[in-house]
PAKEKOL-416237 format. One record per residue: residue number from 1; residue in three letters; x, y, z of N, C-alpha, C in turn. Coordinates in steps of 0.02 Angstrom, whole numbers, plus 32768, in hexadecimal, padded with zeros to 4 digits. Example, Ala and Ser with C-alpha at 12.3 -4.5 7.8 and 13.67 -1.06 7.14 Angstrom:
BEGIN
   num   residu    nxx    nyy    nzz   caxx   cayy   cazz    cxx    cyy    czz
     1      ALA   8294   7EE4   8186   8267   7F1F   8186   8294   7F5B   8186
     2      SER   8282   7F90   8162   82AC   7FCB   8165   8285   8002   818A
This chain:
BEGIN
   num   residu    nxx    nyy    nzz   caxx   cayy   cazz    cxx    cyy    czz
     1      UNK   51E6   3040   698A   51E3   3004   6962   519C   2FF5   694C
     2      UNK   5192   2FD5   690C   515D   2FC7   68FB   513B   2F80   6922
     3      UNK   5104   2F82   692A   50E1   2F58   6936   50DF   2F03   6910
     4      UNK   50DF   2F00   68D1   50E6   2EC1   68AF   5132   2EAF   68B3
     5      UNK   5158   2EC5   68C2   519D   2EAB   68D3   51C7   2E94   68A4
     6      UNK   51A7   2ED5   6878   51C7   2EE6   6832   521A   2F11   6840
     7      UNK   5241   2F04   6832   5278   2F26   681C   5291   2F51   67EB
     8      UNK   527B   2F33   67AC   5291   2F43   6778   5251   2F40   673E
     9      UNK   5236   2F7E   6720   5226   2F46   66E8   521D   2F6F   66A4
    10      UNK   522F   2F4E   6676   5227   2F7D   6622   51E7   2F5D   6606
    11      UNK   51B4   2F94   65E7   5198   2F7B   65C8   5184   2F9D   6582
    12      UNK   5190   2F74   6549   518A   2F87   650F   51CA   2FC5   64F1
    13      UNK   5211   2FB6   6507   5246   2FC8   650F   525B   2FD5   64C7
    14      UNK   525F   3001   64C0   5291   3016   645D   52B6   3061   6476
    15      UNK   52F0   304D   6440   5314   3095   643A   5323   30AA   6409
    16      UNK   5327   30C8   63DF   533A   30D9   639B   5369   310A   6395
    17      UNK   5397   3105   6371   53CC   314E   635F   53BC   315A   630C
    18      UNK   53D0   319D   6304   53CE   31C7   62C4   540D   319B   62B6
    19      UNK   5411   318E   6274   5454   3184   624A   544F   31B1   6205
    20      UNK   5490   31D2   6200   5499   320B   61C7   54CF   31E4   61A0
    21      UNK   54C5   31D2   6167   54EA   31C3   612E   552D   31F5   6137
    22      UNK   5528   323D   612D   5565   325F   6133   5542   32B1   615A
    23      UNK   5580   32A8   6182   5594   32FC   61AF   556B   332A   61A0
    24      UNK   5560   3337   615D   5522   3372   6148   54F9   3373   614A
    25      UNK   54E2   3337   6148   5496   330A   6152   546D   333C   619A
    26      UNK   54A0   3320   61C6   547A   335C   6216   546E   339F   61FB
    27      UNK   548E   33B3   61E3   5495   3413   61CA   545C   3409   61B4
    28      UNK   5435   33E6   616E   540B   33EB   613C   53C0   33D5   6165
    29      UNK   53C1   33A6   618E   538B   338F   61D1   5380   33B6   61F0
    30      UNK   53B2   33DE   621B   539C   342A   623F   5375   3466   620E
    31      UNK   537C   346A   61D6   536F   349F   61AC   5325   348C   618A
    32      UNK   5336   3450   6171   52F9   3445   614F   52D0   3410   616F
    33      UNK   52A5   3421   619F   5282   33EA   61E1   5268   33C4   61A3
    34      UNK   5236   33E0   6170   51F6   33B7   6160   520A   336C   6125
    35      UNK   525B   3371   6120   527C   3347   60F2   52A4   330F   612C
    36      UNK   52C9   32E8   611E   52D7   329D   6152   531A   329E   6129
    37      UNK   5342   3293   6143   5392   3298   6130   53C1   3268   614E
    38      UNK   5392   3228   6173   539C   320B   61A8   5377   31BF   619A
    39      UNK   53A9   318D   61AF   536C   3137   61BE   5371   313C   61FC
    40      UNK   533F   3122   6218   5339   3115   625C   535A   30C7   626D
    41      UNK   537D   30AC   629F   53A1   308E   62AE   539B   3076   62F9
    42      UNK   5365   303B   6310   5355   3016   633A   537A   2FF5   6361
    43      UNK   539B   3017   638B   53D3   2FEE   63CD   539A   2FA7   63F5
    44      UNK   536A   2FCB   63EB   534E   2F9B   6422   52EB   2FA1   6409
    45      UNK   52D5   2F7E   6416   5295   2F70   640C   5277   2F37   6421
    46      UNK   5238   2F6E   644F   51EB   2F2A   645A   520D   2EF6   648E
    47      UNK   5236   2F21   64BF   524A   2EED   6510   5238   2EF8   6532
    48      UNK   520F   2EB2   6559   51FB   2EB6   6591   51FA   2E78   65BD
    49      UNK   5203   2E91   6607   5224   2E6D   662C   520C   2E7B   6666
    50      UNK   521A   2E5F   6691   5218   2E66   66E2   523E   2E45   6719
    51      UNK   5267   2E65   6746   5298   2E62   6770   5287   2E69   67C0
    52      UNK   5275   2E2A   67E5   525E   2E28   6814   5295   2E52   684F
    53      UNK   5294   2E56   6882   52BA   2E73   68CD   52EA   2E3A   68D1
    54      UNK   5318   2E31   68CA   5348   2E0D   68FA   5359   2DD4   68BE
    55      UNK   5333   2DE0   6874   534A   2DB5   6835   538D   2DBF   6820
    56      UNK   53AD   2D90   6806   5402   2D9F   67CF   53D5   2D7D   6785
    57      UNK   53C7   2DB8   6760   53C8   2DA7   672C   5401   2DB4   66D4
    58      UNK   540B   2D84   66B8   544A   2D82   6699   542A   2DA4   6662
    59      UNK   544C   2DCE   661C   5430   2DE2   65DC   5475   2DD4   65BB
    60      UNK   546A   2DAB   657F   5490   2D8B   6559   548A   2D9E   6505
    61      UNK   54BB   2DAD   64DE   54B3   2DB6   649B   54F7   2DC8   647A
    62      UNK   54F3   2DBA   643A   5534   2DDC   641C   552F   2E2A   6416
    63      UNK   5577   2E42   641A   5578   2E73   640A   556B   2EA0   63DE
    64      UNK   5534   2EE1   63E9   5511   2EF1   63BC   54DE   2EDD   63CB
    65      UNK   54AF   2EBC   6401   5482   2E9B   640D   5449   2EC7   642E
    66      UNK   545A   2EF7   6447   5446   2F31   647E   5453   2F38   64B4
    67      UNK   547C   2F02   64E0   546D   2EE6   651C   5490   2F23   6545
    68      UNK   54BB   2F44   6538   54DF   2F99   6559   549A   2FCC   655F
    69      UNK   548F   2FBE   650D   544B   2FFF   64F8   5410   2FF3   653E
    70      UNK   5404   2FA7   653C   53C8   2FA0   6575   53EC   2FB2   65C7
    71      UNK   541B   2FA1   65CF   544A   2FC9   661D   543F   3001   661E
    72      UNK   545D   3038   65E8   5452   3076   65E7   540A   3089   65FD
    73      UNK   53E7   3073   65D5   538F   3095   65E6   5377   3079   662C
    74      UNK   538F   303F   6643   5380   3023   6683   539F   306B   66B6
    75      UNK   53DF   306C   66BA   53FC   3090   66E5   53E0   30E7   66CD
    76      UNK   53C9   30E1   66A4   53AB   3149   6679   53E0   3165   6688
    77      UNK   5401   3149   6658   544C   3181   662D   5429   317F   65E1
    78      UNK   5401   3160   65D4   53D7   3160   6597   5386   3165   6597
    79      UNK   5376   317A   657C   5323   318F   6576   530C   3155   653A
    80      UNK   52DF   314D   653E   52AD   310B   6512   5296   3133   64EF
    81      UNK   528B   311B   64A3   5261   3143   6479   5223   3113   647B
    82      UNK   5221   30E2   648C   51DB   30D5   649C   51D4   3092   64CA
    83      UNK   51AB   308E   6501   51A9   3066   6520   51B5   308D   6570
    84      UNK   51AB   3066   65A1   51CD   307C   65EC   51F3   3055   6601
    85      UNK   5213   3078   6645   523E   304F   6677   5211   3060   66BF
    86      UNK   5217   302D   66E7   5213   3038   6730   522F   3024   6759
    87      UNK   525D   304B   6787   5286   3022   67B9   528C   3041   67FF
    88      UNK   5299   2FF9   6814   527C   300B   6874   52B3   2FE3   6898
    89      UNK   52C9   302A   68AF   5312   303C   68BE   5342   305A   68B5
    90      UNK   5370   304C   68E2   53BF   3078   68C8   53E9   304C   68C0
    91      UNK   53EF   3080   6876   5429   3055   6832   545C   3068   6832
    92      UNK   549D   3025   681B   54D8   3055   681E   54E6   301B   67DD
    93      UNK   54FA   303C   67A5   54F7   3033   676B   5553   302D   675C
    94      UNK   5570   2FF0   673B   55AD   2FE5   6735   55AA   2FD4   66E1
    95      UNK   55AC   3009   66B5   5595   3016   666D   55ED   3009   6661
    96      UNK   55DB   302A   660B   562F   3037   65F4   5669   305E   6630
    97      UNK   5690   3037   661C   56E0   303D   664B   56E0   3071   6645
    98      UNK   56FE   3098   6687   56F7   30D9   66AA   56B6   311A   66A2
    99      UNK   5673   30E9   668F   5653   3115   668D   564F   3128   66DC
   100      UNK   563A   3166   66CC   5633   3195   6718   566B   31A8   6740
   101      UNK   568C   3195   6724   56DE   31AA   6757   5701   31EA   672C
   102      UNK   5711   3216   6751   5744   3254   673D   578E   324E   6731
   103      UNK   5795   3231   66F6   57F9   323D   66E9   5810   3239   6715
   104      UNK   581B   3284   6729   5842   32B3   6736   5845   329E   6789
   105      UNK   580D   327F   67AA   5808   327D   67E0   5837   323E   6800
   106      UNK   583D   3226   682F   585B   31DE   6859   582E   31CD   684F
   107      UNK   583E   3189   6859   5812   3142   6877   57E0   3155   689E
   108      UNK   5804   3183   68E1   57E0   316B   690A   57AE   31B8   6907
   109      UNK   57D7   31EF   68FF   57A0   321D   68E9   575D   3216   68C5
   110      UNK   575E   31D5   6887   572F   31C0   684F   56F7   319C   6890
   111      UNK   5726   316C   68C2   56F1   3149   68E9   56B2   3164   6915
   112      UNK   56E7   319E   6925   56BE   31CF   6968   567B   31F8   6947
   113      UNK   568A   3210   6908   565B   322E   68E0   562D   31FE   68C3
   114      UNK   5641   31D1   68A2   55F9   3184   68A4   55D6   31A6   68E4
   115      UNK   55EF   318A   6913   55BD   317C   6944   5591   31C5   6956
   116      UNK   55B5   31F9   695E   558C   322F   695F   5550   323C   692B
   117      UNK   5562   3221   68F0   5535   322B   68BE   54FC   31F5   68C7
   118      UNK   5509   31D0   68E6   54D8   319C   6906   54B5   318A   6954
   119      UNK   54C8   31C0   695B   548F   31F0   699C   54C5   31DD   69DA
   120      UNK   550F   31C4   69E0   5520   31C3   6A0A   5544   31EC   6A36
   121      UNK   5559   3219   6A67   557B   323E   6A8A   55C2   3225   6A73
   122      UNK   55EB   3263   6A5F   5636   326E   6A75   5658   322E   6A98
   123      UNK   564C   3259   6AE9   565D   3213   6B2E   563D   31CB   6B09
   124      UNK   5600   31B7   6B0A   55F7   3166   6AF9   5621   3154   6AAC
   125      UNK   5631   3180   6A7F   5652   3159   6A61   56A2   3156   6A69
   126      UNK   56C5   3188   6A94   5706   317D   6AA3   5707   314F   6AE3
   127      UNK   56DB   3137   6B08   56D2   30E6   6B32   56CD   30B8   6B0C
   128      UNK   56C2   30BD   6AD0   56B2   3089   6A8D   56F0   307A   6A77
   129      UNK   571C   3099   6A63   5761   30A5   6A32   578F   3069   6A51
   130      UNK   579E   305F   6A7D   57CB   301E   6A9D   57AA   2FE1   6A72
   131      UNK   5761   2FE4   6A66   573B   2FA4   6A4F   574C   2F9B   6A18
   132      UNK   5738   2FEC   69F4   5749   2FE3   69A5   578E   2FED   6989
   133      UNK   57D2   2FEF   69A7   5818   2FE9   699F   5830   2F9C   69B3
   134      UNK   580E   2F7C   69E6   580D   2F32   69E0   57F4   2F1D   69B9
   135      UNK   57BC   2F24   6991   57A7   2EFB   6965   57C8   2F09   691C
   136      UNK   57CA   2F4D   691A   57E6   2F49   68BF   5836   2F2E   68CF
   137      UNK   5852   2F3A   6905   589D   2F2A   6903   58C4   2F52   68CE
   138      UNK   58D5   2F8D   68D0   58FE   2FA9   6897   5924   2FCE   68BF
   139      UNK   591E   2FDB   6906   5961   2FD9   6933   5967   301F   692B
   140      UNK   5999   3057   6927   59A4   3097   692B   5994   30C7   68E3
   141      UNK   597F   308D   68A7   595F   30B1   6873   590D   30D3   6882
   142      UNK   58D6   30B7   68C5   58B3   30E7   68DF   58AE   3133   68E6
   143      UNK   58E6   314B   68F4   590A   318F   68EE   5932   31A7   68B6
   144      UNK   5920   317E   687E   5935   31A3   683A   58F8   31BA   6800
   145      UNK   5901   31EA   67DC   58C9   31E7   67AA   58B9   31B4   678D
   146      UNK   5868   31A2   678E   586A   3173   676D   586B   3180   670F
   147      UNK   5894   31A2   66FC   5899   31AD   66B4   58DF   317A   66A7
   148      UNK   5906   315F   66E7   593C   3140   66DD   5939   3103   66F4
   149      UNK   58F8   30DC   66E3   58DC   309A   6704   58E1   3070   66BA
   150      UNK   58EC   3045   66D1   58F5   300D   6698   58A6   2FE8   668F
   151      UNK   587A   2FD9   664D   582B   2FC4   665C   5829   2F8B   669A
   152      UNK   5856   2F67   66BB   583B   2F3D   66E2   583A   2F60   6727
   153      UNK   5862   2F99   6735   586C   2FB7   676A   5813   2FE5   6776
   154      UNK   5810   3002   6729   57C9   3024   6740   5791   2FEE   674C
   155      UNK   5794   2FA7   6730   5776   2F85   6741   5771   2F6F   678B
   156      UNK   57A6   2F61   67AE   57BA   2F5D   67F0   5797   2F99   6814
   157      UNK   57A1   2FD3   6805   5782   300F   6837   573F   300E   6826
   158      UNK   5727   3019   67EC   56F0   301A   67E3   56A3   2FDE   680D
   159      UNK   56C9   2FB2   67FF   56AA   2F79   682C   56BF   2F76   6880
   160      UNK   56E7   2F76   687C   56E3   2F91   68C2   56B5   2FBB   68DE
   161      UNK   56C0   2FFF   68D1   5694   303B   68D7   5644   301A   68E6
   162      UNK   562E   2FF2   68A6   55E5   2FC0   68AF   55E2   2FAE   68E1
   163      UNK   5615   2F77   690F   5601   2F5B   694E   55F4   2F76   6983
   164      UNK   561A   2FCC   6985   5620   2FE7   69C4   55CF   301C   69BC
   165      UNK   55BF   3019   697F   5586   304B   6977   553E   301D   699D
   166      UNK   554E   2FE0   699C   550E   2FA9   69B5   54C4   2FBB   6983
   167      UNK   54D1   2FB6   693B   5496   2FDA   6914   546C   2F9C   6921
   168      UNK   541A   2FC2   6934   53E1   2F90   692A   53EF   2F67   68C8
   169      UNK   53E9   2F83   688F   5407   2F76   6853   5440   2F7C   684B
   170      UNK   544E   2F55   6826   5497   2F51   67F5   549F   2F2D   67BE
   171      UNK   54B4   2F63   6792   54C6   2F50   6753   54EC   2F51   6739
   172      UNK   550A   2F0D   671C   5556   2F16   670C   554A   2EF2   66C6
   173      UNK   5578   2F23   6693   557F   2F1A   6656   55C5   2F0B   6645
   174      UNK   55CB   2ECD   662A   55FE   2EA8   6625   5648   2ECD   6648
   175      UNK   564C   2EF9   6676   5673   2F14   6687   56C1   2EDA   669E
   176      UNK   5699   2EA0   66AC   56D3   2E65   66CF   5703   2E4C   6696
   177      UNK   56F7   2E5C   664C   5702   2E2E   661B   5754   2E49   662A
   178      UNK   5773   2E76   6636   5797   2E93   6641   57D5   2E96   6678
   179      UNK   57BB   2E76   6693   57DE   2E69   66DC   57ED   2E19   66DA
   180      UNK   5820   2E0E   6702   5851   2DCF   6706   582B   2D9F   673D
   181      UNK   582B   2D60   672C   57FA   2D35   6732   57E5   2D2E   6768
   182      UNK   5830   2D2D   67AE   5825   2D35   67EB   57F2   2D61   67FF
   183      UNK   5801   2DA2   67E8   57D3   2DDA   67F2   5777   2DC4   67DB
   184      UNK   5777   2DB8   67A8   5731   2D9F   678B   5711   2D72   67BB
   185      UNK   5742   2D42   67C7   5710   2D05   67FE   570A   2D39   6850
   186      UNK   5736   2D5B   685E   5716   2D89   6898   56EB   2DA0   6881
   187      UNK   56DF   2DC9   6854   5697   2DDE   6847   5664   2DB9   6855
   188      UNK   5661   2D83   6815   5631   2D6D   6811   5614   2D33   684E
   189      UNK   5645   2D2A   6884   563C   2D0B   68CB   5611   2D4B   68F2
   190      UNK   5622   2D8C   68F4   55F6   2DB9   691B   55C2   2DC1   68F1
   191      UNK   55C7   2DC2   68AD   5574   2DD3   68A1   5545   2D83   68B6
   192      UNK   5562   2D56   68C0   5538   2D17   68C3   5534   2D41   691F
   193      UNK   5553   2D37   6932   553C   2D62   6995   5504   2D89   69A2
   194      UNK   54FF   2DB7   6975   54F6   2DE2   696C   54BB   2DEA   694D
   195      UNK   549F   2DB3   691E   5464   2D90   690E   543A   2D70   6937
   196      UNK   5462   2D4D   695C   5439   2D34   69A4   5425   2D63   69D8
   197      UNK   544A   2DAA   69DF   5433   2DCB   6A0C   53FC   2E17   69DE
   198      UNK   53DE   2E07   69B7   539F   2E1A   699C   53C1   2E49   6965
   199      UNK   5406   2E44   694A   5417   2E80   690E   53FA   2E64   68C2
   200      UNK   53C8   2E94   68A9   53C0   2E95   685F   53DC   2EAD   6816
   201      UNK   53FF   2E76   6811   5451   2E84   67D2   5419   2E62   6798
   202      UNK   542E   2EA0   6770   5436   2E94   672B   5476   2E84   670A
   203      UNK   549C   2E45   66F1   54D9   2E40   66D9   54ED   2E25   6697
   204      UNK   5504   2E57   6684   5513   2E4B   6621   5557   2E2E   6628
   205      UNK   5554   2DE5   65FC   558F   2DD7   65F4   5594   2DB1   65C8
   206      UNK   55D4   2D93   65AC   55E3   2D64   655A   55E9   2D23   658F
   207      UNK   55FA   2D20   65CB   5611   2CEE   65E2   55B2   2CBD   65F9
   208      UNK   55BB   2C86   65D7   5566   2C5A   65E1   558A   2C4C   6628
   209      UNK   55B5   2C35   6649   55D4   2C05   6688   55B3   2C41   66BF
   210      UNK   55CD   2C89   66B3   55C7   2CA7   66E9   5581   2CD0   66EA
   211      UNK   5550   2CC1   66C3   5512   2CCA   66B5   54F0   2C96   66DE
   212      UNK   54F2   2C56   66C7   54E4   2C1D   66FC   5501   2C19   6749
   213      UNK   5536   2C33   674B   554E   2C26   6798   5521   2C6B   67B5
   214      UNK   550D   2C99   67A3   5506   2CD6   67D3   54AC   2CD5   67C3
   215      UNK   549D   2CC9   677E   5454   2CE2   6773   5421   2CB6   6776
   216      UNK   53E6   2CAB   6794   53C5   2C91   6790   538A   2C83   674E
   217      UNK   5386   2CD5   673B   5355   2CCC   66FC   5390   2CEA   66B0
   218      UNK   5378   2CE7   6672   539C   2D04   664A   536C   2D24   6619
   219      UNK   539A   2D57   65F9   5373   2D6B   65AB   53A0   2D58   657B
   220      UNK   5394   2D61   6542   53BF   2D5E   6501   539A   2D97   64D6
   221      UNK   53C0   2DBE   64B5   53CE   2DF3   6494   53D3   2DE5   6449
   222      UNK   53AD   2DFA   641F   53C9   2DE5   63C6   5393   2E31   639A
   223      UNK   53E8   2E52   638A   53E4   2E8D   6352   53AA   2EAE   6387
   224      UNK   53AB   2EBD   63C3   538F   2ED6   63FB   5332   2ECB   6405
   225      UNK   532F   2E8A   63F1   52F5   2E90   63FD   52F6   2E5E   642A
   226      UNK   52D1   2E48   6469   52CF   2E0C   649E   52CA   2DBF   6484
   227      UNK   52E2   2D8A   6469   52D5   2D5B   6444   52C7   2D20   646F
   228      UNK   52E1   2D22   64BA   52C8   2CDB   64E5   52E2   2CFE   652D
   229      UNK   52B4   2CCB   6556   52C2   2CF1   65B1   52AB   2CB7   65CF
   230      UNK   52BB   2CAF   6605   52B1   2C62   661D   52F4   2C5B   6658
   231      UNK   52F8   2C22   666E   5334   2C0D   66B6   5379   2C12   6688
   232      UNK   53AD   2C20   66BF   53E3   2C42   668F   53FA   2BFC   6660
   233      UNK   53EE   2BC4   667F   5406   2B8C   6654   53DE   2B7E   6615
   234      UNK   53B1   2B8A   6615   5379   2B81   65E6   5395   2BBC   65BB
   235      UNK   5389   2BFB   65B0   53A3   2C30   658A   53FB   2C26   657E
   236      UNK   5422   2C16   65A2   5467   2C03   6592   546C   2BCE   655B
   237      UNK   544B   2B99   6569   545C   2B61   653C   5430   2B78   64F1
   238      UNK   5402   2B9A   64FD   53E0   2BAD   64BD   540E   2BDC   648F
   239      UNK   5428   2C12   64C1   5457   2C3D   649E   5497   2C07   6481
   240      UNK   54B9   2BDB   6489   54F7   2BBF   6481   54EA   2BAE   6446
   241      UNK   5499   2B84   643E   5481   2B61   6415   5478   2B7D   63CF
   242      UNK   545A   2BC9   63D7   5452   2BFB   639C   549F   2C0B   637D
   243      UNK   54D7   2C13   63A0   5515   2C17   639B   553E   2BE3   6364
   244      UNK   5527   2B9F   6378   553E   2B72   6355   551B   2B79   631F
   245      UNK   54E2   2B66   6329   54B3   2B5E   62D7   54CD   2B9C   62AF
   246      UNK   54E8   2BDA   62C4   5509   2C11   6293   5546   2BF3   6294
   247      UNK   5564   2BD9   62A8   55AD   2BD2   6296   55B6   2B8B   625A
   248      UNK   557C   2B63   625D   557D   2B36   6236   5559   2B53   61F4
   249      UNK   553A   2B6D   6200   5512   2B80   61B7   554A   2BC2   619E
   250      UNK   5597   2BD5   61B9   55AB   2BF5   6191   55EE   2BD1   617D
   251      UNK   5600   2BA6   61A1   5618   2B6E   618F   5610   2B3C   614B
   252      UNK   55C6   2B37   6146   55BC   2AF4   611B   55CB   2B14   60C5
   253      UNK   55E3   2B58   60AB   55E1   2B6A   606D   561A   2B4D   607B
   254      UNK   565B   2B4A   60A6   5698   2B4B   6091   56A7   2AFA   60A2
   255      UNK   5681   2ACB   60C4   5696   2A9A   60C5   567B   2A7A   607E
   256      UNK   5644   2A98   604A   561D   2A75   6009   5650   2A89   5FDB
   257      UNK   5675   2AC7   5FE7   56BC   2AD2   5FA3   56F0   2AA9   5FAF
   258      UNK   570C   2A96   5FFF   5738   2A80   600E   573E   2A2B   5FED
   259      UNK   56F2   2A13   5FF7   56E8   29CB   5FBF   56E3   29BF   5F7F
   260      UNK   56F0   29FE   5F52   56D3   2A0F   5F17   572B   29CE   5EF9
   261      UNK   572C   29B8   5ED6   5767   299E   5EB1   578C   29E1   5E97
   262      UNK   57BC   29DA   5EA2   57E7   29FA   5E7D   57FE   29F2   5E3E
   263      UNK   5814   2A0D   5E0E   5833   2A0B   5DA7   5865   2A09   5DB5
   264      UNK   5874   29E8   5D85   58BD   29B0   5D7B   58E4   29EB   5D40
   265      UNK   592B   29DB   5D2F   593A   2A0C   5D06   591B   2A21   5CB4
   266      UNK   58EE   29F2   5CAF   58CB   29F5   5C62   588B   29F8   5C68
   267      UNK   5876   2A14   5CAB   582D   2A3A   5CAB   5800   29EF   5CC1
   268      UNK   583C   29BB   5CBC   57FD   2985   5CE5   57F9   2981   5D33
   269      UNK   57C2   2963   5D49   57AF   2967   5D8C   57DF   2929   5D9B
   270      UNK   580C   2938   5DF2   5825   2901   5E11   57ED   28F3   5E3A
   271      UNK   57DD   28C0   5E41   57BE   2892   5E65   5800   2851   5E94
């Protein structure tokens, strides 16, 4: 562990993807380097942040905002085209639904392999499995592929799997939006536990309520560049606030026609 009791931190964070107008476009880019066949296309840009040991910090934005793009590069399933990451600890990253899990495999096969892939022995994670079959509750579908899981079921295992792994990080990308409400407030009751006993969650979500109940600090996200950071209530109410002022300013063309008088059958105005 680092010394400043840093967890997490991005600095000067961008990602860019190639975008090709059409299919041939790649063919004509491979062939002819010294010509551009391509716009470049900014997921994310110029974030930076810092994520103390034992912090819940919330990241908030509409969709399309980056807030997956910045998970990905946190957890390095993605590389930065410019900027760094630094993180201190072991991450267990809860990205798009069923990332990391094998079809073809069970439940509980998908669980045992998490954990191996996360430095744990065989034996400690089949002493684990009672924990994580109580918690997702999906009962004898554990022992089915999970290619025949319904999204709240992989939600259920998948989070599960998180509790029994005990990650110093965790990051969960709106993975709960998905799961039935009961289920959501268990969650979000162990990550508040779980916060108190020193875990550093990063948590993306649409929901402002469960941003405030679990996070202490927040970001907000706009066309991926960092636009405000501050206590989650402070960044929540700011985000709600940007929300409305767009919903009224797309509002007000149709409430100025809606007062316009209407023409009478001889082209005069009723008043």
């Amino acid at each position: 562990m680092s010394s400043d009791g840093v967890a997490i931190e991005a600095h000067g964070l961008a990602k860019s993807y190639r975008l090709y107008e059409r299919p041939e476009d790649r063919l004509r880019q491979m062939i002819f380097r010294g010509r551009r066949y391509y716009r470049d296309f900014w997921a994310l840009e110029d974030v930076s942040f810092r994520v103390r040991r034992g912090e819940a910090m919330g990241v908030l934005g509409r969709n399309g905002s980056g807030k997956s793009t910045l998970l990905q590069l946190l957890a390095g399933t993605l590389r930065p085209t410019v900027g760094r990451v630094r993180t201190e600890g072991r991450i267990f990253a809860l990205l798009e639904l069923g990332a990391g899990f094998n079809p073809e495999f069970t439940g509980r096969e998908n669980a045992l392999l998490c954990g191996v892939l996360l430095g744990l022995s065989r034996a400690q994670m089949r002493e684990r499995m009672p924990a994580v079959e109580a918690f997702a509750e999906i009962g004898e579908f554990v022992d089915q592929p999970v290619k025949t899981y319904s999204t709240g079921m992989y939600a259920r295992l998948a989070f599960a799997v998180a509790t029994a792994l005990e990650p110093e990080i965790l990051l969960v990308d709106e993975i709960l939006a998905v799961g039935d409400a009961l289920f959501q407030q268990k969650c979000v009751s162990w990550m508040r536990e779980q916060r108190e006993r020193g875990l550093t969650l990063l948590f993306v979500s649409h929901s402002v309520d469960a941003v405030k109940s679990v996070c202490g600090r927040a970001i907000l996200l706009e066309h991926g560049r960092l636009t405000a950071q501050g206590t989650a209530d402070e960044v929540t109410d700011h985000y709600l606030n940007v929300l409305r002022d767009e919903m009224n300013a797309r509002r007000a063309p149709t409430l100025v026609a809606d007062a316009r008088p209407a023409a009478g059958p001889a082209g005069r105005r009723r008043y």
